[in-house]
SEMIMI-207021 format. One record per residue (C-alpha): x, y, z. Coordinates in steps of 0.5 Angstrom, whole numbers, plus 500, padded with zeros to 3 digits. Last residue first. Layout:
BEGIN
XYZ;...
***
This chain:
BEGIN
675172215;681169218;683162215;689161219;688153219;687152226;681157227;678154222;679148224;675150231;670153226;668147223;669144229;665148233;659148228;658140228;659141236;652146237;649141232;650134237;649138244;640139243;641133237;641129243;647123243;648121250;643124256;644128262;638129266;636137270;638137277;642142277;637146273;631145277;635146283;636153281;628154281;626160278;624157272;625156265;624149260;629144258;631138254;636135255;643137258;649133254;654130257;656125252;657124245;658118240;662118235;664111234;671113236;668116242;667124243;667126251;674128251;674131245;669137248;674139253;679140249;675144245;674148250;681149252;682151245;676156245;679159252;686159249;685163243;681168246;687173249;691173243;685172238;682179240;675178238;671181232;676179227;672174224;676168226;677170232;669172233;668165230;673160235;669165240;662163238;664155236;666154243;661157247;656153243;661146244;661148252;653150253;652143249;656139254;655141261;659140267;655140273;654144278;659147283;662152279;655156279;655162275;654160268;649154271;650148266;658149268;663150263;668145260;675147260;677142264;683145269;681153268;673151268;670156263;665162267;669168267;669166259;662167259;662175261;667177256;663173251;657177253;660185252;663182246;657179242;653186245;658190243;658187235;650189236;651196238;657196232;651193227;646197229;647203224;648198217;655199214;658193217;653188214;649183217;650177215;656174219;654179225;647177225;649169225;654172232;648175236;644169235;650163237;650169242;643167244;643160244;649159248;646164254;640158253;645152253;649155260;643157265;644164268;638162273;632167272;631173276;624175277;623182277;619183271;613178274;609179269;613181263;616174265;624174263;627168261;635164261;637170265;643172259;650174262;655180263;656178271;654186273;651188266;645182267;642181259;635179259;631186258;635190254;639184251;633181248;631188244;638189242;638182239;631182236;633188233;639186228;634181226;628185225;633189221;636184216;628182215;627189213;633190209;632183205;624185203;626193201;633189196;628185193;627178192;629175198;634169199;639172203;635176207;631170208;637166211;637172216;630171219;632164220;637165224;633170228;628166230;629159234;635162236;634169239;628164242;632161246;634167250;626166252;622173253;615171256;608174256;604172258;606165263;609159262;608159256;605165252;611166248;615172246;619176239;620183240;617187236;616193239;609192241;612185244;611178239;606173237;608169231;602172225;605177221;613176220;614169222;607167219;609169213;617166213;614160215;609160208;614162205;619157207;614151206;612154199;619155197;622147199;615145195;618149189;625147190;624140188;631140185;635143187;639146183;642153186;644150192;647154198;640159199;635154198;638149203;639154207;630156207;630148208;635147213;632153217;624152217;625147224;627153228;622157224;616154225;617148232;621151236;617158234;611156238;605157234;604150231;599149225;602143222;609141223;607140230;604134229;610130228;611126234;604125235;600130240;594132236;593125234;585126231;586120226;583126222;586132224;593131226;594123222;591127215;596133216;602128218;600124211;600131208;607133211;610126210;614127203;616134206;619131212;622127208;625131203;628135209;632130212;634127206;637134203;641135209;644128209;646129202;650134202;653130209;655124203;657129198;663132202;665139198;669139206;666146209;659145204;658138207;659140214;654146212;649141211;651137217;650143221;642144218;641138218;643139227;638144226;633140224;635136229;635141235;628146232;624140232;621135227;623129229;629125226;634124230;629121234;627123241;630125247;628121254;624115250;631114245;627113238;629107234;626107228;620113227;612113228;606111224;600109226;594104225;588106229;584101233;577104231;573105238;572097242;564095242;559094245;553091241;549093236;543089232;541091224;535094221;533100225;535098233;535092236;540090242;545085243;548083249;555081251;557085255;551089260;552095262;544099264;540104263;543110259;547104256;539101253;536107250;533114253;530119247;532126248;538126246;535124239;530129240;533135240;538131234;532132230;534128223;535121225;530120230;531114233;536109230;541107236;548108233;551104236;555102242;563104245;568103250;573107252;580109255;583104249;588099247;591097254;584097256;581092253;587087255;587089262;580087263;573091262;567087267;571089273;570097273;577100275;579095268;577102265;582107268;583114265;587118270;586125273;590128278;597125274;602129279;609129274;610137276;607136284;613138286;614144283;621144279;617148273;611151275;604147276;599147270;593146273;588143270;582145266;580138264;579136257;573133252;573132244;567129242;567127233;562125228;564129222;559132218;554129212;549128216;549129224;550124229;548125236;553123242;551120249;558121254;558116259;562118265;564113272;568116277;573111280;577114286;576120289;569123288;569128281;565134282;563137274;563143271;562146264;565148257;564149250;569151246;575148246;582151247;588148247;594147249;602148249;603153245;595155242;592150238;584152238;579147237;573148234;569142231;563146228;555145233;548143231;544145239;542139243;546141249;548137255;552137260;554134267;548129268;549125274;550117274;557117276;559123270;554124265;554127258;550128254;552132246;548134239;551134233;559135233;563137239;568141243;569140250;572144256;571140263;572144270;573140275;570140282;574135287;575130292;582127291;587123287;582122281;580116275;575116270;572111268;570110261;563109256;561112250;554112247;552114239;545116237;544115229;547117223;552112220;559115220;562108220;561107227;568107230;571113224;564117225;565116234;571119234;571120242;578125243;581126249;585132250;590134255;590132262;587125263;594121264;592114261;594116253;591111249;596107244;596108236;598102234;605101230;607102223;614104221;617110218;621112213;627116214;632112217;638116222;643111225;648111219;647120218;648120225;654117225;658119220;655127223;659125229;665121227;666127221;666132227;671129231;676129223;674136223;677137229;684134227;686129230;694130231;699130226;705133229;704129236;702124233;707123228;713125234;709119238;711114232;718117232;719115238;716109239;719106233;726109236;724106243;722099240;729098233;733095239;728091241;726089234;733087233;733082239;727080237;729078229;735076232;733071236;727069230;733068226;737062233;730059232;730057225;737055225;
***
């Protein structure tokens, strides 16, 4: 009797299948996933996988020798006065003259392979000028390395009540991006060359240390001038007398530093300080004032309290421990905009969108003072234009349309006067036009990634994410912008002339757009795609472009840009990070990664405006 039910309970469901199926696919395809449904996915995961705190670590030696080293022989030697020696071996590919720069405290002696290089006895400042991507020191000399192991000790005179620091750098040169020799290290530090130093030594440190040596301690002249033990011989394991106490050879200071939780090591964190994870705070800030969700509200706010809480800790690692290139040390003092106005933009749009924030007065004084150095101290063109001196001065770079000029409108909307908001209105709806001039090509209606004041017939690729970051620019200076102000129908021009452009460019049968614009053959790019996207869903949400001839290229991408979105809402195809050059098979090459914030803030926005695309909700 049980077994003849259960016969008809399956002969039943059988004849029920096809009905159940169909009616099933009828829901499916009345109700499908909606686009802020994909975005969720990400902004869920993003918010589960993003930790801010920080962990200790050990701060590790850099082998490669091409930007500053530092010798801090007060926090080694517990700042006693005295004569200090440190001792490393320098590694080269070739024979070769190098120019050193260094800055230094006291007086200074170096020597390389037993030939004194440089000395001077006089009382000096620790100067060191941050420009984009380097420094500058203040003193500089010459020195012959020999291929190979190449000896250098550096004698070092205290001076009281002052720091006790020597940073030293070689003045190499920096080849082209796409240049075969990019990832040549010329120069090496390598202490277990000399075989009394073991792997163990030098897997923590690039030197060793000694002192102080108690001569004079008050003439730093005759302090250098006094020979000690380490100018004449290296001996482990030896005590030498000096004063009242005994020195040995030592390791420098172990320093215990701070990094983030789980850091891909080909695109960071979620949570660095940079223009792409801040922009993606701001997007999920802004996922959150969509949807009234507190949960990506909330995400906003503690991406941006923790960088203010660890803003004075960051300062003191910088310029105390001498970490001039930790993760988070560009938060001070940078004069890139990736890493100012960029990074400012969920603090100052936190401000605009919440009136009770609560700790508002630290938000405003890391606004104001980004906003200053925007306007008065960030380098820029007679006429205004915002520029880098990387590669080459002085460079235009679409990019920096976005590094900008969205900042620049969230401080119109947060000024205090209607003279400061029209100023800043202005300087953005200019910066537009004064991209355009110089980087728009006509004949293809697309943006060369940069242009060289230098070499201004140089014609950069139309890379696909760069051309993304200047019509994202151009379509925030149409939402703000109001439409009585003079430049805004050149500006609304400029927006269509290079969507025309951009569409030509989509893949008919996938809908993804290729990472360069005018290369059909390279590869299919994400973050470009979701850019895209969002600029054309935004024009015909706003009126600005025909919706009849746009809609199906803003849903072609989308359809695009799902099928790289797992159900963990993780995200694939993502170009990483990139710098300019002439050379196309730099950008055909460049590495493809899951998950980077450079793809990740581009597909928020475009489902935002996607789903508004498909609700109706015209502005």
């Amino acid at each position: 009797m049980e077994n003849h039910s259960l016969l008809k309970y399956i002969i039943a469901y059988g004849a029920l299948l096809p009905v159940i199926l169909c009616c099933n696919y009828t829901i499916a395809q009345s109700n499908p996933i909606q686009p802020i449904d994909y975005i969720k996915l990400i902004a869920n995961r993003v918010i589960s996988n993003a930790a801010f705190k920080l962990r200790a670590t050990i701060s590790k030696p850099q082998r490669a020798f091409q930007q500053i080293e530092s010798v801090d022989f007060g926090r080694s030697l517990n700042a006693f006065e005295g004569v200090g020696y440190a001792y490393s071996v320098i590694k080269s590919d070739e024979n070769n003259e190098i120019s050193f720069q260094l800055s230094y405290t006291g007086g200074a002696k170096i020597w390389i392979n037993d030939q004194v290089v440089f000395e001077e006895s006089r009382i000096n400042k620790l100067v060191v000028q941050e420009n984009e991507r380097a420094w500058q020191l203040t003193n500089q000399f010459k020195a012959v390395l020999k291929k190979g192991s190449n000896k250098i000790l550096v004698k070092s005179h205290s001076v009281k009540g002052s720091e006790w620091k020597l940073m030293l750098q070689p003045l190499l040169p920096i080849p082209e991006e796409g240049d075969i020799n990019k990832n040549r290290e010329p120069l090496k530090f390598t202490l277990t060359a000399d075989n009394l130093i073991t792997n163990d030594v030098a897997a923590v440190s690039n030197w060793i240390m000694i002192g102080p040596f108690k001569g004079d301690q008050h003439n730093t002249k005759e302090g250098l001038n006094i020979i000690y033990p380490p100018e004449k011989e290296l001996i482990i394991g030896k005590m030498y007398n000096t004063g009242n106490t005994r020195v040995t050879w030592q390791l420098p200071k172990i320093e215990l530093v701070t990094d983030v939780f789980d850091a891909d090591p080909l695109w960071g964190s979620l949570y660095d300080w940079n223009y792409h994870t801040a922009g993606l705070a701001w997007a999920i800030g802004n996922l959150g004032e969509y949807t009234g969700q507190k949960k990506y509200k909330d995400y906003l706010a503690d991406y941006c309290n923790f960088m203010l809480e660890i803003r004075p800790y960051i300062f003191y690692e910088k310029y105390e421990m001498n970490r001039l290139t930790s993760r988070f040390s560009r938060m001070w003092n940078t004069q890139l905009l990736d890493f100012s106005a960029a990074p400012g933009l969920p603090f100052i749009y936190a401000m605009v969108s919440n009136p009770s924030l609560n700790n508002r007065k630290e938000y405003e004084d890391l606004v104001i003072r980004t906003k200053e150095y925007l306007i008065k101290s960030q380098l820029r063109l007679p006429d205004g234009t915002l520029i880098r001196e990387t590669p080459f001065k002085y460079t235009l770079w679409v990019d920096d349309m976005f590094m900008g000029i969205p900042f620049l409108l969230q401080a119109a909307r947060y000024a205090k006067s209607i003279t400061e908001k029209e100023a800043l209105l202005n300087d953005a709806a200019k910066q537009v036009i004064q991209f355009n001039k110089r980087l728009y090509e006509p004949t293809v209606n697309l943006y060369h990634h940069a242009w060289y004041s230098e070499k201004p017939g140089a014609k950069l690729p139309y890379w696909s994410r760069a051309n993304g970051w200047g019509i994202w620019a151009a379509s925030e200076v149409l939402l703000y912008l109001p439409q009585k102000h003079p430049l805004y129908k050149n500006i609304l021009s400029i927006y269509q002339q290079h969507i025309s452009g951009i569409v030509k460019c989509q893949d008919k049968q996938t809908g993804f757009y290729p990472n360069i614009l005018d290369e059909p053959g390279s590869f299919k790019e994400t973050s470009g795609t979701a850019i895209f996207t969002m600029a054309i869903a935004r024009g015909i949400n706003h009126g600005w472009l025909p919706k009849n001839i746009y809609i199906g290229y803003a849903q072609k991408g989308w359809a695009a840009l799902t099928s790289v979105i797992t159900k963990e809402g993780e995200v694939s195809g993502i170009c990483m990070g990139t710098m300019c050059s002439e050379d196309k098979d730099y950008y055909r090459n460049r590495p493809v990664v899951k998950n980077d914030s450079h793809g990740l803030l581009g597909l928020v926005f475009a489902g935002i405006e996607m789903q508004q695309l498909m609700d109706g909700k015209m502005k």
